[in-house]
Residue frames relative to the residue before (quaternion, step in Angstrom):
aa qw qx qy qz dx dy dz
X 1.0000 0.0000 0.0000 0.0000 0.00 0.00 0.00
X 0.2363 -0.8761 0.3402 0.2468 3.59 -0.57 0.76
X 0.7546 -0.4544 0.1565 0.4468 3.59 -0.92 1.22
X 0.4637 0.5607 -0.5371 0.4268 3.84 -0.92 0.80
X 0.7222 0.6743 -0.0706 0.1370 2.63 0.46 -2.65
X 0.3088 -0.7962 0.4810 0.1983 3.47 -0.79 1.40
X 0.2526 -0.7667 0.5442 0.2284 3.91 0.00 1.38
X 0.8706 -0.0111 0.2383 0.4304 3.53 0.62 -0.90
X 0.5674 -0.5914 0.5120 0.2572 3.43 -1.39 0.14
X 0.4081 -0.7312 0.4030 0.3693 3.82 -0.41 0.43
X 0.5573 -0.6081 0.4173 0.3814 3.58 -0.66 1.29
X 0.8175 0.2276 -0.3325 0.4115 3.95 0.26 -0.32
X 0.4183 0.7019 -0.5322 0.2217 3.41 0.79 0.78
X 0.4317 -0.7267 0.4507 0.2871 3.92 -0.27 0.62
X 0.8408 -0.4443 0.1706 0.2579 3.03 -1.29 0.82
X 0.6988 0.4221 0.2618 0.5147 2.65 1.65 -2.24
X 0.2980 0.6727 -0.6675 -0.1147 3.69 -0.37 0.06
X 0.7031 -0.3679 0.5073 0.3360 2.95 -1.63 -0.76
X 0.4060 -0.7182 0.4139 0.3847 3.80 -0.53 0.84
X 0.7532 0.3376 -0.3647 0.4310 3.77 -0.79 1.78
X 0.6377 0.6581 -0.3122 0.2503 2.85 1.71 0.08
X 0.4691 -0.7034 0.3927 0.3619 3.77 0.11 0.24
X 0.2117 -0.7015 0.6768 0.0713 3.20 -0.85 1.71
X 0.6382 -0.5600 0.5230 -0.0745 2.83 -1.82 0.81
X 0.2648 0.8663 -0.3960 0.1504 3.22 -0.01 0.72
X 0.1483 -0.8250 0.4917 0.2360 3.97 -0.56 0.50
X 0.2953 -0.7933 0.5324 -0.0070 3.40 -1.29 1.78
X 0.5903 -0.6797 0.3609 0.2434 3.31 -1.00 1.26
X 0.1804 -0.7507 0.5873 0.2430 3.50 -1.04 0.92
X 0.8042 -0.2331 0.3085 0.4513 3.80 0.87 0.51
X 0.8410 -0.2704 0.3802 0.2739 3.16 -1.34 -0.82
X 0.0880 -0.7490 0.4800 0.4482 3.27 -0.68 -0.36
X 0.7144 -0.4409 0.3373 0.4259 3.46 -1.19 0.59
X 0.2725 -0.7841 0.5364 0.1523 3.82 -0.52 0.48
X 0.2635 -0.5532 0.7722 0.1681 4.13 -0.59 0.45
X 0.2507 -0.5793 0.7745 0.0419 2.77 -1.97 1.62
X 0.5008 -0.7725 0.3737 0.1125 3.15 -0.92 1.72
X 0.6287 -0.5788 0.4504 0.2586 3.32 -1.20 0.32
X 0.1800 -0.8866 0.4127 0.1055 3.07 -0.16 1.03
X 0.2913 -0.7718 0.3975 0.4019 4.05 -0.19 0.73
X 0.5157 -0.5312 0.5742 0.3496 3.68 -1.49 0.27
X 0.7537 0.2420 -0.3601 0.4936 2.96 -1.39 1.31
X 0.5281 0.5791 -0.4791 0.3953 3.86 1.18 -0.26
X 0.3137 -0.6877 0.5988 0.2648 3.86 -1.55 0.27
X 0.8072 -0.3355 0.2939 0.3867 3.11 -1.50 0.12
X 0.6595 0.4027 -0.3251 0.5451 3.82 0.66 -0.95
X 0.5679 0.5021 -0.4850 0.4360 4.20 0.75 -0.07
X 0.5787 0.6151 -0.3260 0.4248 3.23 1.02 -2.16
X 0.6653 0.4907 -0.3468 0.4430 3.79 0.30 -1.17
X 0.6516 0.4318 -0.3128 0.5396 3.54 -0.09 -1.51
X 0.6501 0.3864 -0.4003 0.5175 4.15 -0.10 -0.05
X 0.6503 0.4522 -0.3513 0.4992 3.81 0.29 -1.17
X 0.8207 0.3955 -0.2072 0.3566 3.77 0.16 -1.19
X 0.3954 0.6380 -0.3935 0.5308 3.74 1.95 -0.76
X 0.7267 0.4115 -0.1915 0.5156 4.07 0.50 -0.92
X 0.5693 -0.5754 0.5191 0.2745 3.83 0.61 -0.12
X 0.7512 0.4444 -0.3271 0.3621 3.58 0.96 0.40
X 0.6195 -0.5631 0.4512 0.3092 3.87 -1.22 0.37
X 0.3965 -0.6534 0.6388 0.0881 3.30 -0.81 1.88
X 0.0854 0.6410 -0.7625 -0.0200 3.87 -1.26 0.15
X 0.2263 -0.7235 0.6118 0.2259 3.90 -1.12 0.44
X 0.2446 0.6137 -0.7440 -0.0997 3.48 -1.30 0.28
X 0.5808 -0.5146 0.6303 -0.0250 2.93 -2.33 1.34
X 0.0469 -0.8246 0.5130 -0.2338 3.43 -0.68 1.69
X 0.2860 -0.7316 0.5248 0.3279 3.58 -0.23 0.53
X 0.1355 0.7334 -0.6657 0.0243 4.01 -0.78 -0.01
X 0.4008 -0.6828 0.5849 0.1764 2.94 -1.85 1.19
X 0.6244 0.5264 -0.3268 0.4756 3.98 1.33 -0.34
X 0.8286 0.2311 -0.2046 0.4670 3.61 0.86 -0.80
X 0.5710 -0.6841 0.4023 0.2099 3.48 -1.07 0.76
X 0.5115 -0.7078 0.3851 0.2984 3.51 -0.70 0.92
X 0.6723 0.1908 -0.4195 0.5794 3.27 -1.25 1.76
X 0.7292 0.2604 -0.4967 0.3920 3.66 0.33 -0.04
X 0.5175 -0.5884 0.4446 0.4340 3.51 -1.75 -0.25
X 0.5630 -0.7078 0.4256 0.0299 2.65 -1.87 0.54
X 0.6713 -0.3095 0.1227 0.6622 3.06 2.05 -0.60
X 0.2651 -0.6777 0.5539 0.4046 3.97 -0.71 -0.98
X 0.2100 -0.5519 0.7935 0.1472 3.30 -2.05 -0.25
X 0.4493 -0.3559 -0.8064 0.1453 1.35 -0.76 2.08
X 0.7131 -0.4574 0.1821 0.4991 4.13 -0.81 0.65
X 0.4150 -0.6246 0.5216 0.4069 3.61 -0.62 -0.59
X 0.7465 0.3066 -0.4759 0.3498 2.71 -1.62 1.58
X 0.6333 0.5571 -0.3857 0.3740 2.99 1.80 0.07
X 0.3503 -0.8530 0.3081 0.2341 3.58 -0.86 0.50
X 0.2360 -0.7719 0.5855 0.0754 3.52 -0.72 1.20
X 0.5187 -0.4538 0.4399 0.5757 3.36 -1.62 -0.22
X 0.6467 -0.4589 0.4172 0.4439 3.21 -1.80 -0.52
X 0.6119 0.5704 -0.3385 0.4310 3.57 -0.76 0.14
X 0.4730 0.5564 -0.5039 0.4613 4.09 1.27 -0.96
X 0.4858 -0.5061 0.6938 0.1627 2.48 -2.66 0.66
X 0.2224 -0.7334 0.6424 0.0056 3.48 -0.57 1.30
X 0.0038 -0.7812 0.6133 0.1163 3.67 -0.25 0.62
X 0.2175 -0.6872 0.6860 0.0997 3.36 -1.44 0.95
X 0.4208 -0.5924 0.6720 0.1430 3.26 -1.57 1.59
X 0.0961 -0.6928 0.7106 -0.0757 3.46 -1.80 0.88
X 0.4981 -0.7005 0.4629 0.2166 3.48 -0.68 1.40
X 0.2249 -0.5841 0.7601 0.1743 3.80 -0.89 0.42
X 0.4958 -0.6040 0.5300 0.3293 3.95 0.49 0.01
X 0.8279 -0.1687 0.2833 0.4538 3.48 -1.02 -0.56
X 0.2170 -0.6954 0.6004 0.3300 3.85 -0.71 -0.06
X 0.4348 -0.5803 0.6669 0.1719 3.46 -1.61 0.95
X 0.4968 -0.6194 0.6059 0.0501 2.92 -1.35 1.19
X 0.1409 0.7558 -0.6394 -0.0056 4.42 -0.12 0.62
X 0.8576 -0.4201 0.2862 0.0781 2.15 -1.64 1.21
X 0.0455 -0.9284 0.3687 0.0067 3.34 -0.32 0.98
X 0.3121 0.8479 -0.3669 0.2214 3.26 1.40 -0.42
X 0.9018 0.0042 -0.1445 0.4072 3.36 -1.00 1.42
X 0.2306 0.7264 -0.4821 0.4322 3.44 1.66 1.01
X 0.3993 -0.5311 0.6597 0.3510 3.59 -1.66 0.12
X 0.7536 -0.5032 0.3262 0.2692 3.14 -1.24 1.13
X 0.6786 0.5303 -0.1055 0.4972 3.24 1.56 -1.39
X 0.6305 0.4137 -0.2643 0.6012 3.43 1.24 -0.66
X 0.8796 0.2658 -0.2722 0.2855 3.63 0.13 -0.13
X 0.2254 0.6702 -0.3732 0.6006 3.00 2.11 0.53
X 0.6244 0.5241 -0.2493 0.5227 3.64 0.73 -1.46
X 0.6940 0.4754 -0.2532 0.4778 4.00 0.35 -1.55
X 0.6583 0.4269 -0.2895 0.5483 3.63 0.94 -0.81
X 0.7699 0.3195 -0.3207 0.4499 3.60 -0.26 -0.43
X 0.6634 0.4498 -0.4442 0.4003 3.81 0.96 0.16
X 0.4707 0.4938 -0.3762 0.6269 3.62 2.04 0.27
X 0.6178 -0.6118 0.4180 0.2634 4.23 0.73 0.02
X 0.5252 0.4759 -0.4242 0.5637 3.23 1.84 0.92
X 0.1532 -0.7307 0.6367 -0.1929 2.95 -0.65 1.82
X 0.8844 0.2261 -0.2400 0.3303 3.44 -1.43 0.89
X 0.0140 -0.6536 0.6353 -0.4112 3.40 1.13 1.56
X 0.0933 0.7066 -0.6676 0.2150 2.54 -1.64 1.98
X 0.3943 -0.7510 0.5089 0.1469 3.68 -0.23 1.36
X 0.0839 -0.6810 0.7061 0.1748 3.72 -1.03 0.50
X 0.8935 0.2676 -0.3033 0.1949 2.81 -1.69 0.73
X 0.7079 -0.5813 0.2591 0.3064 3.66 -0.83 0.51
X 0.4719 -0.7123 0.4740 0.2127 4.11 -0.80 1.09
X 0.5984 -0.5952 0.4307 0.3197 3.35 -0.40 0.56
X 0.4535 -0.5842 0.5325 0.4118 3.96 -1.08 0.83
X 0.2610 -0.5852 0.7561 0.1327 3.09 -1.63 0.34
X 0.3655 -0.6210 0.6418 0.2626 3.67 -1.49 1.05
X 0.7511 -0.3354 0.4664 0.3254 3.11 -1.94 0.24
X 0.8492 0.2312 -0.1606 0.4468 3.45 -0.84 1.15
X 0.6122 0.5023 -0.2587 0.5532 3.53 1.76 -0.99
X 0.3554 -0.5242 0.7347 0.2430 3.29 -1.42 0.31
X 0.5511 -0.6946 0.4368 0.1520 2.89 -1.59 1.31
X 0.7515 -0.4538 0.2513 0.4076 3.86 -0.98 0.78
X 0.3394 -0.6880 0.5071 0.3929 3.69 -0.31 1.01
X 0.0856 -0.7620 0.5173 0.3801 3.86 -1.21 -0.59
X 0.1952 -0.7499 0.6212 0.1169 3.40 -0.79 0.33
X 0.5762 -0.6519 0.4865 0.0804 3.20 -1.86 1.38
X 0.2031 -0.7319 0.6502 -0.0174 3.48 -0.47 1.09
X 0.0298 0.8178 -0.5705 -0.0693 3.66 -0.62 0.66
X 0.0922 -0.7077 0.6862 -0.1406 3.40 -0.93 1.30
X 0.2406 -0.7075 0.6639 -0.0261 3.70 -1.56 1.27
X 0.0264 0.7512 -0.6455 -0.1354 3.41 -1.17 -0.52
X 0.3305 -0.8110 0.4618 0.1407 2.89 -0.77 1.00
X 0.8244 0.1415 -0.1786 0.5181 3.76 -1.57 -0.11
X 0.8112 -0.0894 0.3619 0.4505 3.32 -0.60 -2.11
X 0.7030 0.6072 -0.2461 0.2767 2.50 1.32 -1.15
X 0.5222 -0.6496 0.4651 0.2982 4.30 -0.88 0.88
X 0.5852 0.5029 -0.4870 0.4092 4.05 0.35 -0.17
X 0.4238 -0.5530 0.6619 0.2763 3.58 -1.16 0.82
X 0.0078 0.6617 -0.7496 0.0109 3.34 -1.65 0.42
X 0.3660 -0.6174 0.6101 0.3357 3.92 -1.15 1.26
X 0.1038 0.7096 -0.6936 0.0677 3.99 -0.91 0.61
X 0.1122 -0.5744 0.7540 0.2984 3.60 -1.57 -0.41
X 0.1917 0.7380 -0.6361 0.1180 2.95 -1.32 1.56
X 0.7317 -0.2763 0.3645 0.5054 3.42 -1.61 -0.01
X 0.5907 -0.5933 0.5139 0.1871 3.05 -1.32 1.30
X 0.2217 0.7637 -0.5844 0.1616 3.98 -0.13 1.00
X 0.7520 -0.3963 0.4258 0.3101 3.30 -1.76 0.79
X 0.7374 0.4111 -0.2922 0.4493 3.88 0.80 -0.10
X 0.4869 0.5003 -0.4751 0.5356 3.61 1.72 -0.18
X 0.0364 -0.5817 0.8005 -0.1393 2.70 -1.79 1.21
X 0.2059 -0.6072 0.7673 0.0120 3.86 -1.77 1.48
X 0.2920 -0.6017 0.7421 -0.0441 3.35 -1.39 1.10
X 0.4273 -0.6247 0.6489 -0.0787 3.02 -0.62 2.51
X 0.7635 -0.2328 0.3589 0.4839 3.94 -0.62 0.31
X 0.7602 -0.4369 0.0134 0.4807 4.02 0.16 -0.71
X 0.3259 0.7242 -0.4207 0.4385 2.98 2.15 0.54
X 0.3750 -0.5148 0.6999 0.3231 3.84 -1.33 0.03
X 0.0846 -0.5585 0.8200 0.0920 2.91 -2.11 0.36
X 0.0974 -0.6963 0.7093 0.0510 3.30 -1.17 0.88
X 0.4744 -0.6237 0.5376 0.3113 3.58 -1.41 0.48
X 0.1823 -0.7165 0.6585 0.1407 3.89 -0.78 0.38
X 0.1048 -0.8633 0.4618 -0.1744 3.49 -0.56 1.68
C-alpha cells in the first residue's frame, strides 16, 4: 500500500465515540524495503533475474569483460547484495563477456588499433621507441600495428587472437608495443 495510506482503524478503537472525538487510525509507511539477493556463482542472467523479480524488484543487465568469471555467467549486482532498497528499484546484474579477444590488427594506424583494442576492454597500449622525423611540409611516417603472440613457453611468434596476456606484444612500424595490464 503506498505511504499516506489509511491501512486501517486502530484495533482498540470502540465501536462508538462521541461526536469530536478523535478516531484513530493506522497509516501506511509504504513498502517494505526489499534486500537485493544473493546471487549464486556459476548462475546466468535468466537465474540472476528470476532472484531480482522473486523480491519485487527490476532486473537491468550490464555486460563486462572479466578475467575470473566465465562468459554468460554473472558477475555480481549494483546495488551489491544484501543491500536494501525500496521495492520496485532497478538492481542491475553484471555478466562476464569472459576474457576479451584480441583482433587482428595488422596494417592499422597505431591510433586506429589502439581504438579496435580498447572497444574489446584492452586499455593501456604503449609503443616503445621513437617516430620517424618528418621534413618540413611532410607529414610524419604513418605507423601501423603488426600483431604477434606467443604462446605457452614456447619463443616462436605466432599471428593468433588471444586473451590479452603479459606475452602479447603489437609491433608499432619497428618499435614494439606491449599492453600494460
Amino acid at each position: 500500500m503506498p505511504a499516506g495510506s489509511i491501512v486501517g482503524l486502530d484495533p482498540a478503537t470502540p465501536p462508538q465515540l462521541a461526536k469530536g472525538d478523535a478516531v484513530n487510525v493506522i497509516v501506511s509507511d509504504g513498502p517494505a524495503p526489499r534486500t537485493v539477493p544473493a546471487i549464486a556463482a556459476n548462475s546466468t542472467f535468466e537465474q540472476a533475474v528470476a532472484a531480482v523479480t522473486a523480491v519485487q524488484l527490476v532486473p537491468a543487465r550490464k555486460d563486462e569483460f572479466s578475467d575470473t568469471v566465465a562468459e554468460g555467467q554473472v558477475i555480481g549486482t549494483e546495488p551489491p547484495a544484501g543491500t536494501a532498497v525500496a521495492r520496485d528499484s532497478t538492481v542491475t546484474i553484471i555478466v562476464s563477456k569472459g576474457l576479451p579477444t584480441i583482433p587482428d590488427v595488422k596494417g592499422q594506424s597505431l591510433q586506429d588499433a589502439a581504438a579496435q583494442l580498447a572497444s574489446r576492454g584492452l586499455l593501456g597500449l604503449r609503443c616503445a621507441g621513437k617516430s620517424r622525423p618528418h621534413r618540413h611540409g611532410h607529414e610524419p611516417a604513418r605507423r601501423h600495428a603488426r600483431q604477434v603472440g606467443h604462446s605457452g613457453g614456447g619463443s616462436s611468434p605466432r599471428a593468433s587472437y588471444q586473451p590479452l596476456s603479459p606475452t602479447t606484444t603489437l609491433h608499432c612500424g619497428g618499435f614494439a608495443a606491449t599492453s600494460l595490464f
